[in-house]
N, C-alpha and C positions, 0 to 999 in steps of 0.2 A: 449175762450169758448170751443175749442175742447177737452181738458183736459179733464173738467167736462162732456164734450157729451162719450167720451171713459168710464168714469169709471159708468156716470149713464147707459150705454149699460152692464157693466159687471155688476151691480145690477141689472136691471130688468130683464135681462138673469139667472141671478142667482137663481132670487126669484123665478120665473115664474117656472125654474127647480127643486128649491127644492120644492116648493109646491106642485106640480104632483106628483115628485120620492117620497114624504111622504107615499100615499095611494099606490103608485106600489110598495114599499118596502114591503109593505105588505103582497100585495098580491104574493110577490115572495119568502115572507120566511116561511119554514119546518114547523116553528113549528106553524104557522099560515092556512098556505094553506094545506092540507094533500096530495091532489090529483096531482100526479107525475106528470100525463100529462099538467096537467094546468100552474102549476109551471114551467118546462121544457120551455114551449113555450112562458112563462114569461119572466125567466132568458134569455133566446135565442133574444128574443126582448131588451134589453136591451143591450147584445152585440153589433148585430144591430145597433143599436144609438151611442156608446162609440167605437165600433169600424172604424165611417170613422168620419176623423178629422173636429174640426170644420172652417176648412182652406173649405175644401169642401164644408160642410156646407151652408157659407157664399156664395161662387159662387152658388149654387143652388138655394139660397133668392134672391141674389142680380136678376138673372134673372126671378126668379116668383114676386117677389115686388117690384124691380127698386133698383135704389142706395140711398144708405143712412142709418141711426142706424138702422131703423126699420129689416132691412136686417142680422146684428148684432146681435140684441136681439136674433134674431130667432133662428139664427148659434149658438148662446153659451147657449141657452135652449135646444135645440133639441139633439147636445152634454154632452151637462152637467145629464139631464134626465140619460140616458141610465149609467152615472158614479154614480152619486148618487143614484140612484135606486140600484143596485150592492152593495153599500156600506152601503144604510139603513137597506137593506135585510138582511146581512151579521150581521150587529148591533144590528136586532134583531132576528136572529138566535139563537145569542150568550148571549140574552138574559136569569138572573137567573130563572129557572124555580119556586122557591120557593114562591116566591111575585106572581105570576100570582094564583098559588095552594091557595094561602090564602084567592085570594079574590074571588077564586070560592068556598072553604070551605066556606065562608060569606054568600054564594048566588047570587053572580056575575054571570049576563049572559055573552054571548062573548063578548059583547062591552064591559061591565065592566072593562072585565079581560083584553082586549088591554088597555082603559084608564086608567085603576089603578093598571096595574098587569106588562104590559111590555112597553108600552112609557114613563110613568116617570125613568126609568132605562134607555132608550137608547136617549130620547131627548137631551140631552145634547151631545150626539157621534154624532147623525144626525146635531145638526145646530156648533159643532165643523167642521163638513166634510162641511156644506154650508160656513162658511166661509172662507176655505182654500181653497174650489171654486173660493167666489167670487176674492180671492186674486190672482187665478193665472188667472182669467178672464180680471182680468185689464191687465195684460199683453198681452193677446191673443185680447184684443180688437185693439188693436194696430196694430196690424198682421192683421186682419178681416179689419181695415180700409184701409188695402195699395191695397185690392181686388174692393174698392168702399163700403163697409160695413159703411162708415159713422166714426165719431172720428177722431182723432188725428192721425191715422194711414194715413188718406185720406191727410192731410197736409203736414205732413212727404213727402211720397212720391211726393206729387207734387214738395216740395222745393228740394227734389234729381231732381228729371228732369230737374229742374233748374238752376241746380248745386248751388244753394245758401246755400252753407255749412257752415255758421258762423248761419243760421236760424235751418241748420240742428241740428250742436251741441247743439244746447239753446234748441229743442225741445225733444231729447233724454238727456239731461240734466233733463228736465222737468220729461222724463216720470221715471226714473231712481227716482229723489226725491218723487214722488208720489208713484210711489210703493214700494219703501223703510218707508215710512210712513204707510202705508195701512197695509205693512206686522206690522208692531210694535203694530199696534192699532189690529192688525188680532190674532194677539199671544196670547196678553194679554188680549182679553174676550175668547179665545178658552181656555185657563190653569183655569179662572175663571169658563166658564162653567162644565168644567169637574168635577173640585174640587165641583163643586156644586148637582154634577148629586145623589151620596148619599144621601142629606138631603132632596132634591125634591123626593125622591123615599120612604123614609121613611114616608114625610108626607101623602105623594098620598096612601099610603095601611092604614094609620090612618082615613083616610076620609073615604076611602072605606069598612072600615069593624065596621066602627058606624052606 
């Protein structure tokens, strides 16, 4: 069962981060936010967070919330935020300005024009970067476990102190075929959503401007 505790740590880590870093991507990008100083102290907060590991992290839960996932979650949210925020910002920086113009030509207020002018254009970049998270999250839960973070890391480690290394192999065996799966399955909807992000964008300005 530790298996499954490690990778459900790197999804609700995951999720927990990309769903905050949605609305601070926002409010961290140009062509959204206008105000230098706001933005500035945005972006600066998000280094903050992306800049100490979440090896750190982890030791810092583990002592505020005890041992075990819950400690986990925290660590590869608390990290993950400050990356993904950085990178939604960034996605919708880069967003076409053309689709946003059409559907304030319509009538679009500002909401509008986020919903139907610049997230059908970058949603599919944002939950492409959440899954290449959640993918390198299974591996860092691994790591977070050998601190007392909870998963399969915590097992690992104990069988090294025990020198029981024929338990060791079989459980980096383990994790090695788990994330060799995760990445295959992680590929093949991140090339899907992509390829998709065009025709979700095309419809979202048809709704919008009936």
């Amino acid at each position: 069962m530790a298996l499954p505790e490690s990778i459900g740590m790197a999804f609700l880590g995951t999720l927990i981060a990309a769903t905050l870093a949605l609305g601070l991507g926002f409010l961290g990008a140009r062509n959204i936010i206008p105000s230098w100083i706001l933005r500035f102290s945005i972006r600066r907060s998000f280094d903050f967070l992306r800049g100490v590991d979440s090896l750190v992290w982890a030791l810092v839960y583990v002592r505020a919330v005890g041992l075990g996932p819950l400690a986990g979650v925290l660590a590869i949210a608390t990290s993950d935020i400050g990356t993904l925020s950085k990178l939604y910002a960034e996605a919708i920086e880069n967003a076409e300005k053309h689709q946003a113009e059409g559907v304030q030509a319509s009538g679009g207020n500002r909401l509008q024009i986020i919903r139907f002018g610049v997230l059908p254009q970058v949603l599919p970049i944002l939950l492409s970067n959440a899954l290449y998270k959640f993918e390198s999250n299974v591996r860092s839960a691994t790591i977070l476990g050998i601190v007392g973070a909870g998963g399969i890391g915590f097992h690992l480690s104990d069988r090294i102190r025990a020198h029981r290394w024929e338990e060791v192999g079989f459980i980096i065996i383990m994790i090695v075929v788990a994330v060799f799966v995760i990445d295959l399955i992680s590929r093949y909807l991140r090339a899907r959503l992509i390829h998709a992000g065009t025709d979700r964008s095309t419809v979202s300005v048809g709704a919008a401007t009936r």
